[in-house]
C-alpha positions as CSV (number, residue, x, y, z in Angstrom):
1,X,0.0,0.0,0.0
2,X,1.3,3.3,-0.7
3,X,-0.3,5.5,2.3
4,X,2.4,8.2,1.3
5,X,0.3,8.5,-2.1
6,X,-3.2,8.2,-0.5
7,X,-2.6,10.4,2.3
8,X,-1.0,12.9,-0.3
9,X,-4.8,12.7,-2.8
10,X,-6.6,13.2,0.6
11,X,-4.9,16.2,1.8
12,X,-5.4,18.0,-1.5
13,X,-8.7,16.7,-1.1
14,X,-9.2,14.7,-4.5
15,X,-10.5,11.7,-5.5
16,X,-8.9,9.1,-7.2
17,X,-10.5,9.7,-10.6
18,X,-9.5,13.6,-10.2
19,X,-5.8,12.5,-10.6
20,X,-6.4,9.9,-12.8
21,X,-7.8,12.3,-14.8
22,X,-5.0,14.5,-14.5
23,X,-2.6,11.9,-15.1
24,X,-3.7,11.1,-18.2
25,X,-4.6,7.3,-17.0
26,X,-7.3,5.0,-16.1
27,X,-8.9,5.4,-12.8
28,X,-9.0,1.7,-12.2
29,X,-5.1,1.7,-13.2
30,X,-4.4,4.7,-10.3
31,X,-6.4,2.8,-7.7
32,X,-4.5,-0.1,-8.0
33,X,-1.2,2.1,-8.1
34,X,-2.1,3.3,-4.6
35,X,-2.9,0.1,-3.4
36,X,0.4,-1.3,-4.7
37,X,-0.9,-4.2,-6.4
38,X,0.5,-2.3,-9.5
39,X,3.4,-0.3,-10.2
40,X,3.8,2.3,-13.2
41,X,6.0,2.7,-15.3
42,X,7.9,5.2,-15.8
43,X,6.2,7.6,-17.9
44,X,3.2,7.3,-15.5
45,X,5.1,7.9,-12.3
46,X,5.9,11.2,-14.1
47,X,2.5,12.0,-15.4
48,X,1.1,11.4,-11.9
49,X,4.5,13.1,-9.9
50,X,3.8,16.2,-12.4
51,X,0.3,16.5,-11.2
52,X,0.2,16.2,-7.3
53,X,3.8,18.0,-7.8
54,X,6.2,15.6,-6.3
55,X,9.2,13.9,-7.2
56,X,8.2,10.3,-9.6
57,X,11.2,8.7,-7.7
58,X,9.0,8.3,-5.0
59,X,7.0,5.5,-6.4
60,X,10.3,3.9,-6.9
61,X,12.0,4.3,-3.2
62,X,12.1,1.2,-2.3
63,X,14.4,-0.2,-5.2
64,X,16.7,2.2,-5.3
65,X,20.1,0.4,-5.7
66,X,21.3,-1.1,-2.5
67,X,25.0,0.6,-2.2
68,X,23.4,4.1,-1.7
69,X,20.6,2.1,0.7
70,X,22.9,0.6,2.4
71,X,25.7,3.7,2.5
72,X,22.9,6.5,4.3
73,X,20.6,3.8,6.1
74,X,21.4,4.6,10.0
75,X,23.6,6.8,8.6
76,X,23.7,10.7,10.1
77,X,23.0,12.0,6.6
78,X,19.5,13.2,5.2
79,X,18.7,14.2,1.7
80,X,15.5,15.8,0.5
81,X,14.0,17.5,-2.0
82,X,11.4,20.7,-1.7
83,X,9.6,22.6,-4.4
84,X,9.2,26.3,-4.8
85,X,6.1,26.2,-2.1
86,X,9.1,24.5,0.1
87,X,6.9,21.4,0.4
88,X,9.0,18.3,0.3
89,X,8.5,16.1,-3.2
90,X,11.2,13.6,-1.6
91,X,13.3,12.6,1.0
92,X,15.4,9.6,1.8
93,X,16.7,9.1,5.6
94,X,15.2,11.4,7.6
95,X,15.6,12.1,11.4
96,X,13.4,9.5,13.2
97,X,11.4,12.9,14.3
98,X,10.0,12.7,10.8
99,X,8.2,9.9,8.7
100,X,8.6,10.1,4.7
101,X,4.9,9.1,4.6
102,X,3.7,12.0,5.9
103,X,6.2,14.8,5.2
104,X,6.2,14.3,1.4
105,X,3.7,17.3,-0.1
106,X,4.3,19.4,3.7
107,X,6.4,22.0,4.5
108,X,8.8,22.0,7.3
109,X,6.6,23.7,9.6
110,X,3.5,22.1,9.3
111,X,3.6,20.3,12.6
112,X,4.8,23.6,14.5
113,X,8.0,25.6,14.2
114,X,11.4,26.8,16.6
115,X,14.2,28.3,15.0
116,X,15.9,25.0,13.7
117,X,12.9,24.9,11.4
118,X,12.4,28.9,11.1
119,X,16.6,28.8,9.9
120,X,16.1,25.9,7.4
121,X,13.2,27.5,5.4
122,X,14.8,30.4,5.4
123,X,17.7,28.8,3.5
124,X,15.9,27.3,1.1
125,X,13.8,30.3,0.3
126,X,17.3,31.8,-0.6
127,X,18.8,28.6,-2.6
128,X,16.0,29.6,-4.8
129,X,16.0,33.0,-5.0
130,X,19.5,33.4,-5.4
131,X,19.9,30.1,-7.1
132,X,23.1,29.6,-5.7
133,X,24.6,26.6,-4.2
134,X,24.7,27.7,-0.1
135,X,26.0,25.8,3.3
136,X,25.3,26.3,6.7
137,X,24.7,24.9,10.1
138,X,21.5,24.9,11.9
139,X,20.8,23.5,15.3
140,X,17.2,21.5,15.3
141,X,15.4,20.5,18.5
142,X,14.4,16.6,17.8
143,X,12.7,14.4,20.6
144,X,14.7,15.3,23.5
145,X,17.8,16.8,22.0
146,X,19.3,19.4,19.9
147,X,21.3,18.3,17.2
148,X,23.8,20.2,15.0
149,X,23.6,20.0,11.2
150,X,25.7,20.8,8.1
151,X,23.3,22.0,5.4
152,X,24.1,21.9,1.9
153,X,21.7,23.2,-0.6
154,X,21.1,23.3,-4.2
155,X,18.6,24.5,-6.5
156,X,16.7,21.7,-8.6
157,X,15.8,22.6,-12.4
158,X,13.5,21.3,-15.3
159,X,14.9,20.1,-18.4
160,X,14.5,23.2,-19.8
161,X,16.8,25.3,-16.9
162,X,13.4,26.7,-14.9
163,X,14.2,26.2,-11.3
164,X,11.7,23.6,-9.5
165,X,12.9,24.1,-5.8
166,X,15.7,23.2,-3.8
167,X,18.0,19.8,-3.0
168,X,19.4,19.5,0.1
169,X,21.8,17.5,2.6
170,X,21.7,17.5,6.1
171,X,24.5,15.8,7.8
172,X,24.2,15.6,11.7
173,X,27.1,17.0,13.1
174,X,28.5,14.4,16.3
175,X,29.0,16.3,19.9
């Protein structure tokens, strides 16, 4: 079951035939896409990825090859992707704080905010205004901690050179 995608539909509040429909695909086809008795292809990721605005390698997370897997699992390195809203279209790793499921399509601060948070956004909004690649380190309250990050940031483009967002990796920093 993919409960990232369904939860994703239901927050936008449409129904299965709406992105169908704006995926260029069969409704049937989508629901069984969510479900995860089937998975697209390629071209459909994309088609459906380009509509709820989020990153097609999503629907492919789980086979990405097992060196990179197995080189960031556990490891004190995150990497995400936002758009220019700052909502995240991917991420791979994250601090056990947050849960891929139900980060993709939100911004940073849609559970609440403190600086950590405040300071991130803030340097994204400037990767993509300035479209430059940035660095910094940002101290984020998690559970019962705070824990020291190195940022780096890059903006993301379209085929065509239009910037979609911002790339980032966040690298806890050890005491």
């Amino acid at each position: 079951m993919r409960n990232w995608l369904v939860q994703l539909r239901k927050e936008r509040n449409l129904t299965q035939q709406q992105v169908a429909k704006g995926a260029y695909i069969d409704r049937a086809y989508y629901a069984q896409i969510e479900t995860g008795s089937r998975n697209p292809s390629i071209a459909v990721a994309s088609q459906i990825a380009s509509f709820l605005h989020v990153n097609p390698s999503l629907f492919f997370s789980e086979h990405l090859s097992e060196p990179f897997k197995l080189a960031l699992l556990h490891s004190p390195i995150i990497v995400a992707h936002c758009d220019l809203e700052l909502k995240y279209t991917w991420m791979f790793n994250p601090n056990p704080d947050f849960d891929t499921r139900t980060i993709i399509g939100k911004r940073d601060d849609y559970n609440g905010t403190n600086k950590g948070i405040a300071e991130l956004m803030q340097f994204k909004r400037n990767i993509i205004k300035t479209k430059d690649t940035l660095r910094r380190r940002i101290h984020f309250p998690v559970s019962d901690d705070i824990v020291e990050y190195y940022v780096f940031g890059q903006p993301l483009y379209d085929s065509e050179g239009r910037i979609l967002g911002a790339a980032t990796t966040s690298t806890a920093l050890l005491p």
